[in-house]
mmCIF file of the N, C-alpha and C atoms, coordinates in Angstrom:
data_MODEL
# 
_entry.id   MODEL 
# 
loop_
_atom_site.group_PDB 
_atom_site.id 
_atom_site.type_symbol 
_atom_site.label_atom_id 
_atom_site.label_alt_id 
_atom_site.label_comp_id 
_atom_site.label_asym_id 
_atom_site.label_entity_id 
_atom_site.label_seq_id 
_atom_site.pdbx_PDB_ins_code 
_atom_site.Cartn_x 
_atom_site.Cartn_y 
_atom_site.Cartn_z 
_atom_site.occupancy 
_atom_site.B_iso_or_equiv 
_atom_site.pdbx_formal_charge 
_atom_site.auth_seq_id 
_atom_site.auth_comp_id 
_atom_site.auth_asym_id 
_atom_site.auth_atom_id 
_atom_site.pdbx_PDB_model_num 
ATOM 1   N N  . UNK A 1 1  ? 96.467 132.085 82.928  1.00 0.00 ? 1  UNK A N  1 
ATOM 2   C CA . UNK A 1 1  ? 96.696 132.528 84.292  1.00 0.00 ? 1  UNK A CA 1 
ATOM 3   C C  . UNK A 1 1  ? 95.361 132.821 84.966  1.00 0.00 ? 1  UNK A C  1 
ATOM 4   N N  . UNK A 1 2  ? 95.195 132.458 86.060  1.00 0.00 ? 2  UNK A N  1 
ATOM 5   C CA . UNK A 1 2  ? 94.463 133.064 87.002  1.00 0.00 ? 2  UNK A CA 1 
ATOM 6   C C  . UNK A 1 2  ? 94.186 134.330 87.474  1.00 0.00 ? 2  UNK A C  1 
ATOM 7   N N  . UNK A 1 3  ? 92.830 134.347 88.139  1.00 0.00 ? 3  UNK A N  1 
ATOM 8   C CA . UNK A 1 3  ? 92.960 135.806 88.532  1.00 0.00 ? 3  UNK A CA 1 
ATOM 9   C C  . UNK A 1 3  ? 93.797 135.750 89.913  1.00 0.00 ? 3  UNK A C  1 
ATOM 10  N N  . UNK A 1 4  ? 93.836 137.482 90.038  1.00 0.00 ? 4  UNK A N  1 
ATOM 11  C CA . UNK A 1 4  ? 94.600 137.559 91.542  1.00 0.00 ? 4  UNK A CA 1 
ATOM 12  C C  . UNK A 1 4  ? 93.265 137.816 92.345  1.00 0.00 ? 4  UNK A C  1 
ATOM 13  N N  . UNK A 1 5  ? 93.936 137.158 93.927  1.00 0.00 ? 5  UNK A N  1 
ATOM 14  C CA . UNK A 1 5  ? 93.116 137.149 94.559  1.00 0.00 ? 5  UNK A CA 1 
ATOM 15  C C  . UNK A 1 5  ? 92.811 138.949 95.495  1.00 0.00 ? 5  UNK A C  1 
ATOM 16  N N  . UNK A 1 6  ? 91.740 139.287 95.759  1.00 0.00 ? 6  UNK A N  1 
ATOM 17  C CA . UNK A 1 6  ? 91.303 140.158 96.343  1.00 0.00 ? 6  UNK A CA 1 
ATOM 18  C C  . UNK A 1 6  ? 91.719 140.007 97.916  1.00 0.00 ? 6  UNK A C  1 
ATOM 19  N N  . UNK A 1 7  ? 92.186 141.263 98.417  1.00 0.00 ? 7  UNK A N  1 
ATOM 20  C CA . UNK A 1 7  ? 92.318 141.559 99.931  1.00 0.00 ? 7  UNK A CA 1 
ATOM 21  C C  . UNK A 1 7  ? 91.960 142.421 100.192 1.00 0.00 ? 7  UNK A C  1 
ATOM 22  N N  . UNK A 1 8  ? 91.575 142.868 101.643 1.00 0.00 ? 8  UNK A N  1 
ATOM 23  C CA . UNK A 1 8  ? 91.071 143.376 102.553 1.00 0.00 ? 8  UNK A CA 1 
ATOM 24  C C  . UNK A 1 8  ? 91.518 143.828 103.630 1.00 0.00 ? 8  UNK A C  1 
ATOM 25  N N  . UNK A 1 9  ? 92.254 145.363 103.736 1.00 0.00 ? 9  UNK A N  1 
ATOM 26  C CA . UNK A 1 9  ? 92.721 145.851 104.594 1.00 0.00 ? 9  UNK A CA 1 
ATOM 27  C C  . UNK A 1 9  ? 91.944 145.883 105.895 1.00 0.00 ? 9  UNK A C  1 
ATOM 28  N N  . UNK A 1 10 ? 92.829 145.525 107.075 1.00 0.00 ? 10 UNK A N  1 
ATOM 29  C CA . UNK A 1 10 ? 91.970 145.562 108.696 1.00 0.00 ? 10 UNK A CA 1 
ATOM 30  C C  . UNK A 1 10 ? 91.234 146.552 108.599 1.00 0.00 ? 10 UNK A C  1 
ATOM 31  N N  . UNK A 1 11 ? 91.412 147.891 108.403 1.00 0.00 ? 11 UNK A N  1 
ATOM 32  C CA . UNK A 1 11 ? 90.295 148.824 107.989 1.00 0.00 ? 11 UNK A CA 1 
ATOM 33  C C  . UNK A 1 11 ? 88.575 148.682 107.301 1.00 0.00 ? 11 UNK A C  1 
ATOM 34  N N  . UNK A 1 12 ? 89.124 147.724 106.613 1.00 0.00 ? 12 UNK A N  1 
ATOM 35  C CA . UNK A 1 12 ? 87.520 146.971 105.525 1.00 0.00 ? 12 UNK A CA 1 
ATOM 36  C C  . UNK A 1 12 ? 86.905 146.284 106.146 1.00 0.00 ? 12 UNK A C  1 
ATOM 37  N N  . UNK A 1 13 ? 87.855 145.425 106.565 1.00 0.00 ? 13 UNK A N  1 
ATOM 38  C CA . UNK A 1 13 ? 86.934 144.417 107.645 1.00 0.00 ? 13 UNK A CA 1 
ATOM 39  C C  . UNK A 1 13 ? 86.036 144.562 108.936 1.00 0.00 ? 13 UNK A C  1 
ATOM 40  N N  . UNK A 1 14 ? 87.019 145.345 109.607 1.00 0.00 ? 14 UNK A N  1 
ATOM 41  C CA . UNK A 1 14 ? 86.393 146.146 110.587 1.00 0.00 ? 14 UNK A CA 1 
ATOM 42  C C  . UNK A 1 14 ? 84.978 146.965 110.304 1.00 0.00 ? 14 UNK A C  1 
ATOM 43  N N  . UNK A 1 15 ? 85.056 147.881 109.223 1.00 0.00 ? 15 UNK A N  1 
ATOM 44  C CA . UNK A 1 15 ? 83.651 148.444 108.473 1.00 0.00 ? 15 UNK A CA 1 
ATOM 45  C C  . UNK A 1 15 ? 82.893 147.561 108.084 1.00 0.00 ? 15 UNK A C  1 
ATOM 46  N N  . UNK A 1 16 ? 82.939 146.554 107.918 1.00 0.00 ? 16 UNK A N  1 
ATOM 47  C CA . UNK A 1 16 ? 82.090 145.416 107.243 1.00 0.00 ? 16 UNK A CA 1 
ATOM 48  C C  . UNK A 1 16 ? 81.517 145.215 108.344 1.00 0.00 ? 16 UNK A C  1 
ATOM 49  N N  . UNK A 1 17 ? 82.208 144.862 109.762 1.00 0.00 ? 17 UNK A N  1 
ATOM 50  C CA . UNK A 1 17 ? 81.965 144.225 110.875 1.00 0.00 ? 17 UNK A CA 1 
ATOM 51  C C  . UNK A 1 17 ? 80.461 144.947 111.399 1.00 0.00 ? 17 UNK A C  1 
ATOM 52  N N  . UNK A 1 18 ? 81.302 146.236 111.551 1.00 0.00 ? 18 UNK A N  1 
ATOM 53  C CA . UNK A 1 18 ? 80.459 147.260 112.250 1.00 0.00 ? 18 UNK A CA 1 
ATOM 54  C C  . UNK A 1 18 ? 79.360 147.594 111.645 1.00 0.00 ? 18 UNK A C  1 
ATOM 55  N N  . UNK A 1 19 ? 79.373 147.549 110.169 1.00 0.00 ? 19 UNK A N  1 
ATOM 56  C CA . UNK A 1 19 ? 77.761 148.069 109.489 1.00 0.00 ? 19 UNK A CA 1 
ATOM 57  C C  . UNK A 1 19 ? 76.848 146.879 110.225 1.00 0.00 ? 19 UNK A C  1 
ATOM 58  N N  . UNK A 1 20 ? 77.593 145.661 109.940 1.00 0.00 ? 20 UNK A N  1 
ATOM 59  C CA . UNK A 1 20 ? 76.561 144.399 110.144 1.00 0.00 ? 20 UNK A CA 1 
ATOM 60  C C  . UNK A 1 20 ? 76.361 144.376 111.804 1.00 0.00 ? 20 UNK A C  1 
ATOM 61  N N  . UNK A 1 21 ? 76.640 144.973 112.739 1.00 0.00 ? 21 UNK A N  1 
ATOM 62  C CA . UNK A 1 21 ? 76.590 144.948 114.140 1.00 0.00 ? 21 UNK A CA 1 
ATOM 63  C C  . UNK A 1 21 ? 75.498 146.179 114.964 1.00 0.00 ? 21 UNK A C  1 
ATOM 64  N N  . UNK A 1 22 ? 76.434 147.268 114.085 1.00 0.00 ? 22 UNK A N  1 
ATOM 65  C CA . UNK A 1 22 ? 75.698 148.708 114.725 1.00 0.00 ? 22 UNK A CA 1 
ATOM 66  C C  . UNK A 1 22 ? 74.477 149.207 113.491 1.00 0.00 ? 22 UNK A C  1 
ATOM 67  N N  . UNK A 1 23 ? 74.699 148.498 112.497 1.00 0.00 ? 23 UNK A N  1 
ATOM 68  C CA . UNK A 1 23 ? 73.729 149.326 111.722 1.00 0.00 ? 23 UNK A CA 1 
ATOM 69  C C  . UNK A 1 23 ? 73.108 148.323 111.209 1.00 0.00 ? 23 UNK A C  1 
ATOM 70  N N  . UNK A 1 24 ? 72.777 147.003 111.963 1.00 0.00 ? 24 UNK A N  1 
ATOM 71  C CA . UNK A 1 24 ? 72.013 146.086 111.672 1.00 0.00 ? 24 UNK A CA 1 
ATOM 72  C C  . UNK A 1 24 ? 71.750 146.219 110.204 1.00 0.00 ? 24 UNK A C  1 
ATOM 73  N N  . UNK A 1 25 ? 72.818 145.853 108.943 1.00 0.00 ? 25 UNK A N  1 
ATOM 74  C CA . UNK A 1 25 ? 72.997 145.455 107.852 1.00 0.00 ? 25 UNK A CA 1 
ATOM 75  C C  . UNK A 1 25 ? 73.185 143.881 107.541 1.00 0.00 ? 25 UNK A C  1 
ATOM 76  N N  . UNK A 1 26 ? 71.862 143.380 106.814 1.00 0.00 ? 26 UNK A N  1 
ATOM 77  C CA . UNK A 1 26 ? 72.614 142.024 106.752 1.00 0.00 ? 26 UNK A CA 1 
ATOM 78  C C  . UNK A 1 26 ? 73.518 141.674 106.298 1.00 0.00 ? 26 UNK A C  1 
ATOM 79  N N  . UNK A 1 27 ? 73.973 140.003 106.865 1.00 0.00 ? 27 UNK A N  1 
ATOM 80  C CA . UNK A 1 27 ? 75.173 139.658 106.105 1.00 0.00 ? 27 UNK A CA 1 
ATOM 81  C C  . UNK A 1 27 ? 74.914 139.483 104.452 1.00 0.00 ? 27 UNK A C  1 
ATOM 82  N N  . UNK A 1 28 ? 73.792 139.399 103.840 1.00 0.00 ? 28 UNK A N  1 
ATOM 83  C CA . UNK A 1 28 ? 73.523 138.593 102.958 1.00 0.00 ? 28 UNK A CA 1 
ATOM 84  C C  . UNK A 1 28 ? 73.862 140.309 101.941 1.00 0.00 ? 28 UNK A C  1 
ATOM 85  N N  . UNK A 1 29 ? 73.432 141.463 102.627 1.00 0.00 ? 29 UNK A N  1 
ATOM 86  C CA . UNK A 1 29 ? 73.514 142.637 101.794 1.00 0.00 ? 29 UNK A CA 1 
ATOM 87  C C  . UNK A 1 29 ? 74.597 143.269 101.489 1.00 0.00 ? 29 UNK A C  1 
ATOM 88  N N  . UNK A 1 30 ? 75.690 143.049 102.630 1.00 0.00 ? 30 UNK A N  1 
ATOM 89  C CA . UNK A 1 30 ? 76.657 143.185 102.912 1.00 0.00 ? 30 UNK A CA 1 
ATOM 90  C C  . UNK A 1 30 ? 77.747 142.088 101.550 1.00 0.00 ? 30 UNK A C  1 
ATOM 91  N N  . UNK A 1 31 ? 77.171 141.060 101.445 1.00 0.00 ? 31 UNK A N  1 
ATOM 92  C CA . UNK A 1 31 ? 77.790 140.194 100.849 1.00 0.00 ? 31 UNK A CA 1 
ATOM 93  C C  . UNK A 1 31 ? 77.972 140.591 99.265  1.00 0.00 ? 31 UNK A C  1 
ATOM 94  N N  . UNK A 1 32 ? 76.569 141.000 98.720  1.00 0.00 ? 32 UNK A N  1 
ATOM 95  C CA . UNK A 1 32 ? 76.531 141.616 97.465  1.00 0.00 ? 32 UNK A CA 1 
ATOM 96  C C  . UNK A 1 32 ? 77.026 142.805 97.193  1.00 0.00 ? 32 UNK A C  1 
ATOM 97  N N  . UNK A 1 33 ? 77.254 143.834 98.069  1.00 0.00 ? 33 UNK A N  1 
ATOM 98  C CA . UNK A 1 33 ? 77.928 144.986 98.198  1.00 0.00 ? 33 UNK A CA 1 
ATOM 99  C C  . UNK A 1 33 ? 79.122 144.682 97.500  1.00 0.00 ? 33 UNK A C  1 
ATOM 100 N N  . UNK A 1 34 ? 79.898 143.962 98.135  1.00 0.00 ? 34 UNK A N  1 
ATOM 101 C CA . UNK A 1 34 ? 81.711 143.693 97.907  1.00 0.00 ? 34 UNK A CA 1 
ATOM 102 C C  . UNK A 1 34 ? 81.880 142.730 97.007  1.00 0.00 ? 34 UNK A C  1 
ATOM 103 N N  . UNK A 1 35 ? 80.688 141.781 96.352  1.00 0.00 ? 35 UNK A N  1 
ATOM 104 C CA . UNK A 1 35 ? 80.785 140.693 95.227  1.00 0.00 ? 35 UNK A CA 1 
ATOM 105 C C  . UNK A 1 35 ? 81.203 139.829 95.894  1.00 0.00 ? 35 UNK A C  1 
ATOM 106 N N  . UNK A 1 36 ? 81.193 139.454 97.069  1.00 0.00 ? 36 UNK A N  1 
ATOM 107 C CA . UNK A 1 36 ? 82.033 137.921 97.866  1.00 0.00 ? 36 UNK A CA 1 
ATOM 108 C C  . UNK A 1 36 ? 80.792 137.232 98.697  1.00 0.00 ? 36 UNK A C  1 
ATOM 109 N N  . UNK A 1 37 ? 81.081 135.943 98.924  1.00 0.00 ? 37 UNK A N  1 
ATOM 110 C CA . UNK A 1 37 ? 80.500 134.947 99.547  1.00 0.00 ? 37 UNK A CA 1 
ATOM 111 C C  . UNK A 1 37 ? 80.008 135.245 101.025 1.00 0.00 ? 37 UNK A C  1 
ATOM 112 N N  . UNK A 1 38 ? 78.955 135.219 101.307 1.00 0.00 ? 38 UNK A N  1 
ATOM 113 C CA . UNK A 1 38 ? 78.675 135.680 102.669 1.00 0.00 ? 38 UNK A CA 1 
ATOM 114 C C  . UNK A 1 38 ? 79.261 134.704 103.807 1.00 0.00 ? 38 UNK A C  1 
ATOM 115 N N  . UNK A 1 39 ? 79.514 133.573 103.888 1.00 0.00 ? 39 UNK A N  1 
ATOM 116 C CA . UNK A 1 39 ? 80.625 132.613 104.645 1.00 0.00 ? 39 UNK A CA 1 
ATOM 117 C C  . UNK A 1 39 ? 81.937 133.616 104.568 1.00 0.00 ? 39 UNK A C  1 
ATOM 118 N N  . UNK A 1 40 ? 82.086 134.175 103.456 1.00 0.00 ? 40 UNK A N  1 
ATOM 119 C CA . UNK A 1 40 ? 83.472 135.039 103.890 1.00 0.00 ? 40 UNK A CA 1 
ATOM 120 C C  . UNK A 1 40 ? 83.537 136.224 105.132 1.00 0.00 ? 40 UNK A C  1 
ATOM 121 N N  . UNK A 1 41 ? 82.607 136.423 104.981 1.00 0.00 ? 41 UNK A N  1 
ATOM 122 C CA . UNK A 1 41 ? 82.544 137.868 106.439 1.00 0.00 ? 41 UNK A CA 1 
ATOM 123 C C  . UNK A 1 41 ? 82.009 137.347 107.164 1.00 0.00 ? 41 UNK A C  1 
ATOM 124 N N  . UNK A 1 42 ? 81.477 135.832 107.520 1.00 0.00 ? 42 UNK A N  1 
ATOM 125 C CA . UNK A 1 42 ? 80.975 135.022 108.729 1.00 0.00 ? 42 UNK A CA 1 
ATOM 126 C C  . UNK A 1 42 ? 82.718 134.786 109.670 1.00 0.00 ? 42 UNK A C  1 
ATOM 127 N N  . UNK A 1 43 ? 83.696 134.293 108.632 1.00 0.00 ? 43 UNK A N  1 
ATOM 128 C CA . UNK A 1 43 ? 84.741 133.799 108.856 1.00 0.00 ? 43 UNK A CA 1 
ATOM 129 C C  . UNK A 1 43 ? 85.769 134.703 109.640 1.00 0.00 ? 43 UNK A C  1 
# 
């Protein structure tokens, strides 16, 4: 079996959004934070 896939409550995303907007966090730092692909929080 596979793994299950990981989600992300509108709440997470939104915080993701905002570090990378208001607190000029890159995407790339942002990306290693959460273990996911930085195309994923581009998307």
């Amino acid at each position: 079996m596979g793994q299950k896939r990981r989600s992300f409550a509108a709440e997470q995303k939104a915080s993701m959004v905002r570090r990378h907007l208001k607190d000029r966090v890159a995407v790339s730092d942002l990306a290693d934070e959460l273990n996911i692909q930085p195309s994923q929080i581009h998307q």
